[in-house]
C-alpha positions as CSV (number, residue, x, y, z in Angstrom):
1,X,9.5,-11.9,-17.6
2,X,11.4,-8.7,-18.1
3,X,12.1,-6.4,-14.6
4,X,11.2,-2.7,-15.5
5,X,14.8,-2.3,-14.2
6,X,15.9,-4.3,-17.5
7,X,13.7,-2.0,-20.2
8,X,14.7,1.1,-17.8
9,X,18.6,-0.1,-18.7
10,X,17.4,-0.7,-22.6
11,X,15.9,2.7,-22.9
12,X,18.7,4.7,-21.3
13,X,21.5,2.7,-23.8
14,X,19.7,3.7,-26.7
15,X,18.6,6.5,-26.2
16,X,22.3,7.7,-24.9
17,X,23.8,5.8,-27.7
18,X,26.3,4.6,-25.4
19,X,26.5,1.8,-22.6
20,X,29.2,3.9,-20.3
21,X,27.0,7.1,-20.6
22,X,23.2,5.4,-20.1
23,X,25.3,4.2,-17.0
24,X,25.6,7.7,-15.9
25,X,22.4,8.7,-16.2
26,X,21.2,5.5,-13.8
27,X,23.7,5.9,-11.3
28,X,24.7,2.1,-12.3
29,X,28.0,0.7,-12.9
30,X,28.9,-0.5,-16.7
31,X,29.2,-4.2,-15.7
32,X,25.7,-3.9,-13.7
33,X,24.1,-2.0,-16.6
34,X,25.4,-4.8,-18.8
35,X,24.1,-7.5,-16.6
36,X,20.7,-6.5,-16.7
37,X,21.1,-6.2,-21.0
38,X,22.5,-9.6,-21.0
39,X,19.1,-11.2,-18.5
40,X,17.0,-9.2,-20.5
41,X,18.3,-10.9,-24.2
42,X,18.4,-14.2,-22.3
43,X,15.1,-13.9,-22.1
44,X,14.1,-12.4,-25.1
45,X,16.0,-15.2,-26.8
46,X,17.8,-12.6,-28.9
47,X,20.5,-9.5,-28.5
48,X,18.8,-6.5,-28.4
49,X,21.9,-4.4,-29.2
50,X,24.7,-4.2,-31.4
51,X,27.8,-3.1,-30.1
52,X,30.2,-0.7,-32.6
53,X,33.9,0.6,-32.5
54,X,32.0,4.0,-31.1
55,X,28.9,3.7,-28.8
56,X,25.8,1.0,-29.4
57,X,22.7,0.7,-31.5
58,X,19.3,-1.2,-31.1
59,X,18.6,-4.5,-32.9
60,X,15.8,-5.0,-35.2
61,X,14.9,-6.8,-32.0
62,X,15.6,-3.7,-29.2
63,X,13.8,-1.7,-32.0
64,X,10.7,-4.0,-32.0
65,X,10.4,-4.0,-28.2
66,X,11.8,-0.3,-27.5
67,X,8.1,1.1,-27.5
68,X,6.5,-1.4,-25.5
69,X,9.4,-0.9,-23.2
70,X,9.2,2.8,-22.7
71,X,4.9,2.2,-22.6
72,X,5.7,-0.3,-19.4
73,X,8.0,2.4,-17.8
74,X,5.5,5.2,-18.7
75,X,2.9,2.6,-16.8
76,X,5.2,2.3,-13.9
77,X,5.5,5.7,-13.6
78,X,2.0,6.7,-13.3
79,X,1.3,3.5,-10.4
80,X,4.2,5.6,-8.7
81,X,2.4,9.1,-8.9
82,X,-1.2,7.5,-8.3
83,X,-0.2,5.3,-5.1
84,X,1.6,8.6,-3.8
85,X,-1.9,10.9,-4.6
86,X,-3.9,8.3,-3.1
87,X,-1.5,7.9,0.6
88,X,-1.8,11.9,0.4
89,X,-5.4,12.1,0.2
90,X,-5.8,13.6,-3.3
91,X,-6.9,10.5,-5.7
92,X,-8.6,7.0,-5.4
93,X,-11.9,5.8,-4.7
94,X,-13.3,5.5,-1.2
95,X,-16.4,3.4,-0.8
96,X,-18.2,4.2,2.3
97,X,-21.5,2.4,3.5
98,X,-23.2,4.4,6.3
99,X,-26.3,4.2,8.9
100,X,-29.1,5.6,6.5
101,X,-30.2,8.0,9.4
102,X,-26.4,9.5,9.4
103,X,-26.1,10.5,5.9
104,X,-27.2,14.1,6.2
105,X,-26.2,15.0,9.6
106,X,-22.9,13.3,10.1
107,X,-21.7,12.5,6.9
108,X,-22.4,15.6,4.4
109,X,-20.1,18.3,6.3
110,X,-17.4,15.9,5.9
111,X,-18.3,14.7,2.3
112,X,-18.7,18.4,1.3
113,X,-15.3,19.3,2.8
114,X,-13.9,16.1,1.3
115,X,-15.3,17.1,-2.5
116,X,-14.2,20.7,-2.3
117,X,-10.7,20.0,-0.8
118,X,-10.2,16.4,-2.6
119,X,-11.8,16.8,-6.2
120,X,-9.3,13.8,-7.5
121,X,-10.9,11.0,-4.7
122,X,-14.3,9.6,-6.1
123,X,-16.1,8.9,-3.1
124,X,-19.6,5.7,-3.3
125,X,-21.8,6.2,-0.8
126,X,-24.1,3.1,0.5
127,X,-27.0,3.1,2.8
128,X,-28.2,0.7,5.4
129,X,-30.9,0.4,8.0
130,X,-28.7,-2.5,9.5
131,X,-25.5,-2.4,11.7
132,X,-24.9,-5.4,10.8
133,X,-25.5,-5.0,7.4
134,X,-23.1,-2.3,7.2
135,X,-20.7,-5.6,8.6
136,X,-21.7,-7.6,6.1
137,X,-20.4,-4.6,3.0
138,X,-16.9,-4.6,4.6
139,X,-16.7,-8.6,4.7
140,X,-17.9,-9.0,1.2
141,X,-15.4,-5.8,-0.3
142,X,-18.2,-4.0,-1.1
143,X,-17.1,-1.0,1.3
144,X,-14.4,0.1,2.0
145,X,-15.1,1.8,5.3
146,X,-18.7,2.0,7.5
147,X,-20.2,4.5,10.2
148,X,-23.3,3.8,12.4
149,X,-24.0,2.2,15.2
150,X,-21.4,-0.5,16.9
151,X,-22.4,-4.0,15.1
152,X,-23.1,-6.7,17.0
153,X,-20.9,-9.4,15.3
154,X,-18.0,-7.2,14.2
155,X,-15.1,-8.4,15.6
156,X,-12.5,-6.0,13.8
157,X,-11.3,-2.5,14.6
158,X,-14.0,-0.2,15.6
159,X,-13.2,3.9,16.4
160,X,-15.9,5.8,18.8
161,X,-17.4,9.1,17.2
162,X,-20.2,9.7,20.0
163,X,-22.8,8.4,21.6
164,X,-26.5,9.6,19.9
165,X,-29.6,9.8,21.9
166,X,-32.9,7.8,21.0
167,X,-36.0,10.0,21.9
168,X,-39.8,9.5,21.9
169,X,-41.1,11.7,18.6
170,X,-44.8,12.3,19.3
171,X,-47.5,14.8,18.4
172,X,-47.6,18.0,20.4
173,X,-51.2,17.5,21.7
174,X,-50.3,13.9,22.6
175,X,-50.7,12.8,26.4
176,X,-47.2,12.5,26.9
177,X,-46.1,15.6,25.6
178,X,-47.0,17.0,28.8
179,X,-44.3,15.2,30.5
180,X,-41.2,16.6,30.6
181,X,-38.9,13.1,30.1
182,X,-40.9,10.1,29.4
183,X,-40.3,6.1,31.3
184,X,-40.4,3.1,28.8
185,X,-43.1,1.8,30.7
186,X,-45.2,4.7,29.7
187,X,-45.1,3.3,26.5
188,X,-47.0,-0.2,26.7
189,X,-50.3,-0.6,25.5
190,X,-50.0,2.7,23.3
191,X,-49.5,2.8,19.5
192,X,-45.9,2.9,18.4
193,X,-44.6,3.6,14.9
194,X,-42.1,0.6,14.9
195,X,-39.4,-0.6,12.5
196,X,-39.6,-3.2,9.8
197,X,-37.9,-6.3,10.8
198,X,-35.4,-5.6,8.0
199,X,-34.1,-2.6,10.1
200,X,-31.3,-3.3,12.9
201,X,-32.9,-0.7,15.3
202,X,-36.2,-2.1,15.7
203,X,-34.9,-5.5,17.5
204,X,-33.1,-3.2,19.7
205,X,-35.3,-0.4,20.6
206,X,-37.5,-4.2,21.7
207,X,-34.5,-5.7,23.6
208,X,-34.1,-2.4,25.2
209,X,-38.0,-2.0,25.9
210,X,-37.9,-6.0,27.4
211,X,-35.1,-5.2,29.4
212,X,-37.0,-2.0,31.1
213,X,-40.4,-3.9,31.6
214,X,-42.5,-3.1,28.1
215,X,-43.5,-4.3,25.1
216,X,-44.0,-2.0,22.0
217,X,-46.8,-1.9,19.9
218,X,-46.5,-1.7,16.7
219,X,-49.3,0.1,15.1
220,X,-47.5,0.4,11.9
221,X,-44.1,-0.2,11.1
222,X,-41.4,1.8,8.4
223,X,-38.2,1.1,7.6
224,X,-37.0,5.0,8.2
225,X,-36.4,6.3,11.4
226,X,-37.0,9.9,9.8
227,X,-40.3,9.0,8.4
228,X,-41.5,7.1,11.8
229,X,-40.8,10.7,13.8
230,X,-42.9,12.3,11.2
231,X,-45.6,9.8,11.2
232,X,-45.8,10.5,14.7
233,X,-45.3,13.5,14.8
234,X,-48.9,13.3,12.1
235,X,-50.8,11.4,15.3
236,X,-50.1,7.7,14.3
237,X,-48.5,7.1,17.9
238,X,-45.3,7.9,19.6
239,X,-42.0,6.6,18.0
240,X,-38.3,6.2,19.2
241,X,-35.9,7.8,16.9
242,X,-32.4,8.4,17.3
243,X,-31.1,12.1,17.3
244,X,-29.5,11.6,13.7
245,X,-32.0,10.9,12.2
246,X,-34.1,14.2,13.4
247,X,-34.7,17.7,11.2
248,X,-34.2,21.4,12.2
249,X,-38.1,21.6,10.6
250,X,-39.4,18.5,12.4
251,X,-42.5,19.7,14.0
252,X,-43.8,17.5,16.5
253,X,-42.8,17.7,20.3
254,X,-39.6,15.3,21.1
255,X,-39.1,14.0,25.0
256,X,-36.0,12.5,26.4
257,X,-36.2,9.0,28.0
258,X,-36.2,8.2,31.4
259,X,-33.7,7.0,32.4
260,X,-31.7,8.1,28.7
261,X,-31.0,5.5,26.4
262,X,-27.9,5.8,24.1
263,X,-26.4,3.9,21.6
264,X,-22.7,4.2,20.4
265,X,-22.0,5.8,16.9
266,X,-18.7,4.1,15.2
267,X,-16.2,4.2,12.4
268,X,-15.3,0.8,11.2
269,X,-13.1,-1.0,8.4
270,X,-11.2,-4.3,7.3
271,X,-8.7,-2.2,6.2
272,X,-7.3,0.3,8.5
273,X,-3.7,0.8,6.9
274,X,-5.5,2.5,4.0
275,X,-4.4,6.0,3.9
276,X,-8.2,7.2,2.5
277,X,-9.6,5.1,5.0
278,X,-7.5,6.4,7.9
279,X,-8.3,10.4,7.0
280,X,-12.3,9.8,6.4
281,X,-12.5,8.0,9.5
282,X,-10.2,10.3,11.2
283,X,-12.5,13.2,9.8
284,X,-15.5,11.9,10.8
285,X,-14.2,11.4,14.1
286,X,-13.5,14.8,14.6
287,X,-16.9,16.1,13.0
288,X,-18.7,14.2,15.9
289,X,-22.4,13.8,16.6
290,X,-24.5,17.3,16.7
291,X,-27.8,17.5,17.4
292,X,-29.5,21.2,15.9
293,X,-30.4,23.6,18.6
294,X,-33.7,23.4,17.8
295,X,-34.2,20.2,18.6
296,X,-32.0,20.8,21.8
297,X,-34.3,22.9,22.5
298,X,-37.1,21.1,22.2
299,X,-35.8,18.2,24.4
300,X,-35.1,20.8,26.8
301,X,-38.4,21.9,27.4
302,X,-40.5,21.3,30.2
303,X,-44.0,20.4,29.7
304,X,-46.4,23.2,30.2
C-alpha cells in the first residue's frame, strides 16, 4: 500500500513541476524524493511521471491517482487536527456512565461548564443504580469513564472525589424525628422504604444494617434513592438515602446516623491515558461532593 509520505512526494512534484524544487518544499533530498516516486510506481505497477529536458509531468497514471492522493493527505490532515483538539480538550466524544443519584448534584456543574467552555466534545451520559453496573459499561466499551460509589469487583484505577453521607429521610411528625442522630438499631421492626434488588445500595445499606445488629424492613421497595426520601418523607416509613441523592426542596426531617455511615464516591476508567478522560475526571475531582445548606441544616438540628 502507498505511505502518505509517497502521495505527499507525488503531489509536491507535480504541482512544483519539478523534482529538485518539490524537494525544496519537503525539506527532502532529490535522491530521497526520487526513492519514494520510484516505491510508489513499483507498486502501482506503472510510472507515474514523465521526466522532460525541463522539469516533470504526471502520467495518465499520476493524473488518475493525483486526486485520490491529495483526498488521502487532506484525510491525514484532518486525523492530525482532530487528535490534537481532542488531547486539548476541545473535540471528541466522552461517554460517561454515572451513579443515578449523582447526575444533578455532582455531575451538572461540571457538564454545564464542560458544554459552555468545550462546545466541539459531545458528551453521552448513562445512568445506573449499580456500582457495579457502572463496572460492567467500562468492561464492555460502553463508557468511557464512571463516577459513583467504589465497585466492589473493579480492580482497575479508581480516583477518590469524597466520601457522601447516608441519612435516615423520614416524616417530620415521625417518632424518630425527635432524635437528634438516629442508631441502626432504632430501625428494626419499623417500616423502611428499601431498594429494589436491581439497585447496588440496597444489599449494602443490609450488609451495613447486619453488621450493626438490624434487619430492615422493607415495606415497599423503589429503585430511586430520591423517590424513597420522598416516600418517606409522605409517611410510608423511614428510608436511608445518600446525601446525593437529596433536594434543596425536600421537605421531610433528615437525621444523621449514629455512629455515621459513609460510603466513598469515585472516578473510574479503563482508559486513563485518554486526555478527555483525564480532564472530566480531573474536573469532577475538584468539583467534589456538596451537600445544600439546607439540608446541612437540617441534619444539624436538634430535635425539639
Amino acid at each position: 500500500m502507498p505511505t502518505l509520505r509517497a502521495l505527499e512526494c507525488l503531489v509536491a512534484v507535480v504541482d512544483a513541476g519539478s523534482i529538485t524544487e518539490a524537494a525544496a518544499r519537503l525539506h527532502l533530498s532529490q535522491p530521497a524524493l526520487s526513492h519514494q516516486i520510484g516505491a510508489l510506481e513499483r507498486e502501482l505497477g506503472t510510472p507515474v511521471l514523465e521526466r522532460l529536458p525541463r522539469g516533470v509531468r504526471p502520467t495518465a497514471a499520476g493524473r488518475a491517482v493525483l486526486t485520490d492522493a491529495r483526498t488521502a493527505l487532506a484525510a491525514a490532515e484532518r486525523v492530525v487536527r482532530t487528535g490534537r483538539a481532542v488531547a486539548g480538550g476541545g473535540e471528541g466524544t466522552l461517554r460517561i456512565a454515572c451513579a443515578e443519584t449523582m447526575t444533578a448534584g455532582l455531575l451538572a456543574p461540571v457538564l454545564r461548564a464542560w458544554h459552555r467552555h468545550r462546545p466541539g466534545v459531545l458528551i453521552t451520559l448513562t445512568e445506573t443504580t449499580s456500582a457495579d453496573a457502572l463496572a460492567g459499561a467500562l468492561e464492555a466499551g460502553e463508557a468511557d469513564v464512571a463516577v459513583g460509589p467504589r465497585p466492589s469487583r473493579w480492580t482497575g484505577p479508581a480516583e477518590l472525589v469524597g466520601r457522601e453521607e447516608i441519612v435516615v429521610a423520614l416524616a417530620v411528625d415521625h417518632p424518630l424525628a425527635a432524635r437528634a442522630a438516629v442508631p441502626m438499631a432504632a430501625l428494626a421492626g419499623i417500616p423502611v422504604v428499601h431498594y429494589h434488588r436491581d439497585n447496588g445500595l440496597g444489599g449494602w445499606l443490609d450488609q451495613e444494617a447486619a453488621r450493626r445488629g438490624a434487619v430492615l424492613e422493607a415495606v415497599m421497595r423503589t429503585k430511586q434513592a430520591a423517590t424513597a426520601a420522598q416516600l418517606a418523607a409522605a409517611g410510608l416509613g423511614v428510608a436511608l438515602v445518600p446525601t446525593t441523592a437529596l433536594t434543596r426542596t425536600f421537605a421531610g426531617a433528615l437525621r444523621r446516623l449514629k455512629p455515621a455511615l459513609h460510603r466513598d464516591v469515585v472516578t473510574f476508567t479503563a482508559t486513563p491515558s485518554d486526555s478527555l478522560v483525564r480532564r472530566f475526571s480531573s474536573d469532577v475531582r475538584h468539583r467534589g461532593l456538596t451537600v445544600p445548606g439546607v439540608l446541612l441544616d437540617k441534619l444539624s438540628a436538634e430535635a425539639r
